[in-house]
C-alpha positions as CSV (number, residue, x, y, z in Angstrom):
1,X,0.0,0.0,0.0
2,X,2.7,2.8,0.8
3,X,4.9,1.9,-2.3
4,X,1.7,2.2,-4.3
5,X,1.2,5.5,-2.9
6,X,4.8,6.6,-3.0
7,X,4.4,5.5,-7.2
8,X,0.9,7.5,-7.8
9,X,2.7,10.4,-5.6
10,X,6.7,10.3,-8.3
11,X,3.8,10.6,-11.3
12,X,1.4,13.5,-10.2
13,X,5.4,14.9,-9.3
14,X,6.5,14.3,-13.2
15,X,3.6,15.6,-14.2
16,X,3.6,18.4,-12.5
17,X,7.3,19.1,-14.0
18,X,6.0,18.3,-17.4
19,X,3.1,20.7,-17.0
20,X,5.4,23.4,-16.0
21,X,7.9,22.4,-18.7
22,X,5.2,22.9,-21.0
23,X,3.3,25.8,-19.9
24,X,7.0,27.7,-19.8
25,X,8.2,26.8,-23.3
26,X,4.7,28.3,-23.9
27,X,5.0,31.3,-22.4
28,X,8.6,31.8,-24.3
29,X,7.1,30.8,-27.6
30,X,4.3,33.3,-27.2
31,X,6.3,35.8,-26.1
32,X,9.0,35.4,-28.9
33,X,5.6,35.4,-31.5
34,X,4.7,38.5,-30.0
35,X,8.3,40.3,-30.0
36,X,8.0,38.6,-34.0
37,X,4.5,40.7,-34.6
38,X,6.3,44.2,-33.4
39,X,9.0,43.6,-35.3
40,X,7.2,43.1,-38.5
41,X,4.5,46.0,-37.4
42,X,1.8,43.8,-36.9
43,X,1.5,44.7,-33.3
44,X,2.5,48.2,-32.2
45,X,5.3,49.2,-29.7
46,X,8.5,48.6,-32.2
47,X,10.0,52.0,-32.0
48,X,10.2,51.2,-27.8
49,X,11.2,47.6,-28.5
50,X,14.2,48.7,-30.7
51,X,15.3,51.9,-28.3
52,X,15.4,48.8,-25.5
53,X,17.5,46.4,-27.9
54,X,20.2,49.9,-28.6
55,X,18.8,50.6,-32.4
56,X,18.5,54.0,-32.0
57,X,21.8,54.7,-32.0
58,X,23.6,58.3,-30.3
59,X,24.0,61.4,-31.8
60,X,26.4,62.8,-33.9
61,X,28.3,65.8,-31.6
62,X,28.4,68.8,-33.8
63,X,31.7,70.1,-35.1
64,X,34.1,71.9,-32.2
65,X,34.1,74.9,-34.3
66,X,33.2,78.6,-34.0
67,X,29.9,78.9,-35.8
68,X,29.1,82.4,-37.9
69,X,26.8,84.8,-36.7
70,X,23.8,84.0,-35.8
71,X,21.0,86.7,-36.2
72,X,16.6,86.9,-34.9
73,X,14.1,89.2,-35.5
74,X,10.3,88.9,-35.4
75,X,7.8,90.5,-37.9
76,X,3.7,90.8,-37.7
77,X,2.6,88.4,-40.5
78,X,-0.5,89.0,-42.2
79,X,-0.6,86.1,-43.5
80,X,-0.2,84.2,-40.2
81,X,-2.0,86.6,-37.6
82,X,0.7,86.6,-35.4
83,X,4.1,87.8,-34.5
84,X,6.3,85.7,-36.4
85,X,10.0,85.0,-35.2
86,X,13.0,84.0,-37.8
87,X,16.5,83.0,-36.9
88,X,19.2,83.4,-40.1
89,X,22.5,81.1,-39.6
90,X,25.5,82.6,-41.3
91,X,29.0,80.5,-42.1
92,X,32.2,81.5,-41.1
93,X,33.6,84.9,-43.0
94,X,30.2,85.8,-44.0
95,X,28.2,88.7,-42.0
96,X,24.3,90.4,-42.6
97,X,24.3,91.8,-45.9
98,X,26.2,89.2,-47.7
99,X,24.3,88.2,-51.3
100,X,24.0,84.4,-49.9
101,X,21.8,82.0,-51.0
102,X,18.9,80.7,-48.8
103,X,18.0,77.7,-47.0
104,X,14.7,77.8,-44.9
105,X,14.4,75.5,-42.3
106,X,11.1,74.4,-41.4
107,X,10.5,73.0,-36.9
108,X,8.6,70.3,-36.2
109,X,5.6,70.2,-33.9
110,X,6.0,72.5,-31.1
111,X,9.0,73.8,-32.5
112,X,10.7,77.3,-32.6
113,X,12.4,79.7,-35.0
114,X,15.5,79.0,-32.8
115,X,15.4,75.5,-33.0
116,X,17.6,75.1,-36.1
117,X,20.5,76.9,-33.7
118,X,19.0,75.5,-31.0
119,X,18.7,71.5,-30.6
120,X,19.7,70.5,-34.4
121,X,23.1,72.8,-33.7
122,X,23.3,73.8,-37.5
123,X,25.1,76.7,-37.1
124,X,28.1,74.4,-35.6
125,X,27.3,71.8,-38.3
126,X,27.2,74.6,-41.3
127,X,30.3,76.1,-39.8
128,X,32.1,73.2,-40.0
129,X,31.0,71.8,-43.1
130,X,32.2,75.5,-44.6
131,X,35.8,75.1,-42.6
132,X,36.5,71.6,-44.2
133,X,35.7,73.4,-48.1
134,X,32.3,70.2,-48.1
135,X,29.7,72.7,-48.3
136,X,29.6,76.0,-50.5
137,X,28.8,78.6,-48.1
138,X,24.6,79.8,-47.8
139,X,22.7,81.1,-45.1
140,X,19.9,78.7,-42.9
141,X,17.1,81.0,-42.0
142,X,14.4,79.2,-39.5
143,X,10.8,80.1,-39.2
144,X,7.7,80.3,-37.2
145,X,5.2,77.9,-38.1
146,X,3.0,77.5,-35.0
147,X,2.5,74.5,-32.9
148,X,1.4,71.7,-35.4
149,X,-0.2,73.8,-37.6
150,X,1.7,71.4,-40.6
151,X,2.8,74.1,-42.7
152,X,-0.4,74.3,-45.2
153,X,-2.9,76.9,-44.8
154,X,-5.8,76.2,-42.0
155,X,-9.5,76.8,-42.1
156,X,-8.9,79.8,-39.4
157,X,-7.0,81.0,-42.0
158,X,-3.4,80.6,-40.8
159,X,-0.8,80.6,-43.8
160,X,2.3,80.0,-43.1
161,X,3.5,78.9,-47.1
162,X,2.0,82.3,-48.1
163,X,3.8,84.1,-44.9
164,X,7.2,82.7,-46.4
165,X,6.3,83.4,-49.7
166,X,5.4,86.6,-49.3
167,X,6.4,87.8,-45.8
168,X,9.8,86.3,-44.9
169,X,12.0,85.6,-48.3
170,X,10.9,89.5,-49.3
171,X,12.2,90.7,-45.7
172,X,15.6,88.3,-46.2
173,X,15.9,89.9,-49.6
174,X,15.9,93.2,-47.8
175,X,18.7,91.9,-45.8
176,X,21.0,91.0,-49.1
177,X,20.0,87.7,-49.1
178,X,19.7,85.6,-52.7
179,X,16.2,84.5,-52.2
180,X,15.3,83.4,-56.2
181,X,15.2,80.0,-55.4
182,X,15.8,79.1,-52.0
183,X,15.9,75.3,-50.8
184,X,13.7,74.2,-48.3
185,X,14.5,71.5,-45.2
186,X,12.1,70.6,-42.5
187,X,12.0,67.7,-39.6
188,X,9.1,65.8,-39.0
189,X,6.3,68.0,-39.4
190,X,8.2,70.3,-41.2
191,X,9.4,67.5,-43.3
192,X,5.9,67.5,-44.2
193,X,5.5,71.1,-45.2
194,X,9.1,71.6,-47.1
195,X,7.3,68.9,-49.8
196,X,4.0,70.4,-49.8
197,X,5.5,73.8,-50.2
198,X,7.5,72.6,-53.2
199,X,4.7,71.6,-54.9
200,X,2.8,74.9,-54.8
201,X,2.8,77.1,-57.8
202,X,5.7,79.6,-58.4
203,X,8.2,78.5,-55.3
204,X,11.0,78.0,-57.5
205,X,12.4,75.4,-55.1
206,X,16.2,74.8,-55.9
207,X,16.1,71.3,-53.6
208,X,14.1,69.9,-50.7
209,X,15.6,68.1,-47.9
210,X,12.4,66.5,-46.0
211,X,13.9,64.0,-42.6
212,X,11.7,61.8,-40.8
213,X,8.7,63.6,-43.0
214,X,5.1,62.9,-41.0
215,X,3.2,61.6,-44.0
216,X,0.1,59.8,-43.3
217,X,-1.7,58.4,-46.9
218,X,-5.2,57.4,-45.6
219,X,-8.0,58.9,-44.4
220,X,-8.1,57.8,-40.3
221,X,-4.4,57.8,-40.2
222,X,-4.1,61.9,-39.1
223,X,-3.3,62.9,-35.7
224,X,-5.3,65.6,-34.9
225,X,-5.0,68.7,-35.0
226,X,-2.4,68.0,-37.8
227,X,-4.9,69.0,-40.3
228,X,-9.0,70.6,-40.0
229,X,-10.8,67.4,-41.0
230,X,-10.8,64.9,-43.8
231,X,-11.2,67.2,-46.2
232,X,-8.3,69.4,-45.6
233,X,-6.2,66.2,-45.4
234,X,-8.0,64.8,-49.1
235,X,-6.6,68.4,-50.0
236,X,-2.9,68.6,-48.8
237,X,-2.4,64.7,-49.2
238,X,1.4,64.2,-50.7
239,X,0.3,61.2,-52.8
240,X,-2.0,63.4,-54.7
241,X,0.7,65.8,-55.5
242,X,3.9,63.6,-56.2
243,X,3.9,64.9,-59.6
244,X,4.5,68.0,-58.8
245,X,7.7,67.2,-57.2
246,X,9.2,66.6,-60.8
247,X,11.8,67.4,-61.6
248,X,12.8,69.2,-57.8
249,X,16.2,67.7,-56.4
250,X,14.7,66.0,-53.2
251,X,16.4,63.8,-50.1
252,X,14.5,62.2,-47.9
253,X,15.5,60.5,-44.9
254,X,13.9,58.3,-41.7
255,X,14.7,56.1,-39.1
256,X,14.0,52.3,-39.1
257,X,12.7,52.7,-35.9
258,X,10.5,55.6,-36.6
259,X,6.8,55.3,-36.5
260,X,6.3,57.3,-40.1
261,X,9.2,54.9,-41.2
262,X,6.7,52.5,-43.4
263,X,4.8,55.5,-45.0
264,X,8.2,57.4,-45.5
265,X,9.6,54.0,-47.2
266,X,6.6,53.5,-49.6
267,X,6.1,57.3,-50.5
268,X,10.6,57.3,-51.4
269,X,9.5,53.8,-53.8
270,X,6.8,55.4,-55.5
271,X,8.9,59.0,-56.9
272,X,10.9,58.3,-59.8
273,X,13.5,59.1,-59.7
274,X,14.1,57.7,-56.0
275,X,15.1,60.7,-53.9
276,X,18.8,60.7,-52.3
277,X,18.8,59.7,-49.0
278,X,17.4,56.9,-47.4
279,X,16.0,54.2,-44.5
280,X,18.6,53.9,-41.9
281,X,18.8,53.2,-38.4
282,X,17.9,55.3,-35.4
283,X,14.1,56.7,-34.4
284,X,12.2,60.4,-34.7
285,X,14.6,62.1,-32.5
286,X,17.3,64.7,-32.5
287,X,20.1,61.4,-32.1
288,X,18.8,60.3,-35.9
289,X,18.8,63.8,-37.3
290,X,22.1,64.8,-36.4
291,X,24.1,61.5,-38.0
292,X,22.3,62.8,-40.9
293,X,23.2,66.2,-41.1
294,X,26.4,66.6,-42.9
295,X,24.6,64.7,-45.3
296,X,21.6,66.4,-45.8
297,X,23.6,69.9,-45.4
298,X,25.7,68.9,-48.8
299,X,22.6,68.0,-50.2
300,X,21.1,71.6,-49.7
301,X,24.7,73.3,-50.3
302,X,24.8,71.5,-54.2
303,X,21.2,72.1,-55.0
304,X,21.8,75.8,-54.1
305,X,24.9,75.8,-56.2
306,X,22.3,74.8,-58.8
């Protein structure tokens, strides 16, 4: 009787291991399935899984050089209905009043005219890219475009393409500045709004540099208050307009990692020609950016030379 009851006791004891076995190998294989579906984008969450695996990479420290002069002002915009502030970024050896070409820089949501100086550090990058003889020298002139306000005209009537248009290149031309055909570089949202701009009549882009662009194609895929409704997206969508991009010298860049990064990928395929630049690793954050700033500052330097 007890050696029964010690046998019936050894199997509920194996399979009681074999359970656990089981249900762990389970749990692993589940887990690995799910880590699968982020990774391919069927479930959402892989821009945190790669920053906690080291994808996104550091940043690229700006050059240890003296950067040019560096010079804000602020105008009442019409076409905005606000106070608009602008931030021009010369090169080394080149002061106000030089006849420069022009390279606008368009923030990203909740940015600032400052922010080009400010967290991208393009007056360090420009001045070094001048110093090594890699970039011919222009000026980088950033611009209010209020707080996701995407850089195409609103309901309420906020304008920012016709307030560059019209409001800042005039002023920069006051300042000596070559402002014929200036090129046009944005971040996220701004990436946005430096290809929209370029396809609206008369710009006379010479190049657009668009990183980490926030293009959504559908409608339901808009974050508001990026645009007024569906209507305003239908309107301003950049797969409606891609041949208007034709013949404009364009790069566009974005992180594997970065949310838009699908989008981004499938809108580069569909241009022909291909835009310079490309998929690479890193998320949508300043650390991505700056690796690909001496790249995307030749970029702008040889279109303006165009």
């Amino acid at each position: 009787m007890s050696e029964a009851t010690t046998g019936s006791e050894d199997r509920r004891r194996v399979s009681r291991r074999t359970f656990l076995i089981g249900a762990g190998a389970g749990a692993v294989a589940v887990a690995a399935g799910g880590v699968a579906l982020v990774e391919t984008g069927t479930l959402p969450g892989k821009g945190r899984l790669d920053e906690l695996l080291g994808r996104g990479g550091t940043a690229l420290a700006p050059p240890d050089v003296e950067p040019g002069p560096v010079v804000s002002g602020a105008f009442d915009s019409a076409a905005r209905g606000t106070e608009v502030g602008w931030t021009a970024i010369y090169p080394p050896g080149a002061e106000p009043g030089d006849p420069l070409p022009v390279c606008v820089f368009l923030h990203g949501r909740s940015g600032h005219h400052t922010d080009a100086a400010g967290a991208m550090h393009l007056d360090r990058f420009l001045a070094g890219a001048v110093t090594d003889a890699t970039v011919t020298p222009f000026v980088i002139v950033g611009v209010d475009g209020g707080d996701a306000v995407n850089w195409h005209r609103r309901a309420n009537g906020d304008d920012p393409p016709a307030m560059i248009r019209s409001e800042l290149l005039p002023l920069l031309a006051g300042r000596g500045l070559d402002v014929e055909r200036p090129a046009l570089w944005g971040v996220s949202l701004g990436g946005y709004g430096a290809l929209y701009y370029a396809t609206l009549p008369d710009t006379g882009v010479s190049g657009v540099v668009a990183a980490s662009p926030a293009l959504w194609k559908n409608p339901g895929e808009w974050q508001a208050p990026t645009f007024d409704d569906d209507a305003d997206f239908a309107a301003t969508n950049m797969w409606d307009r891609q041949d208007l991009l034709r013949g404009i010298p364009l790069r566009i860049d974005c992180g594997a990692s970065d949310p838009f990064v699908d989008r981004v990928r499938e809108f580069r395929d569909s241009l022909d020609p291909t835009p310079a630049g490309g998929i690479a690793e890193g998320g949508h954050d300043d650390r991505f950016w700056s690796r690909q700033t001496p790249e995307e500052l030749a970029f702008v330097g040889q279109a303006l030379r165009r």
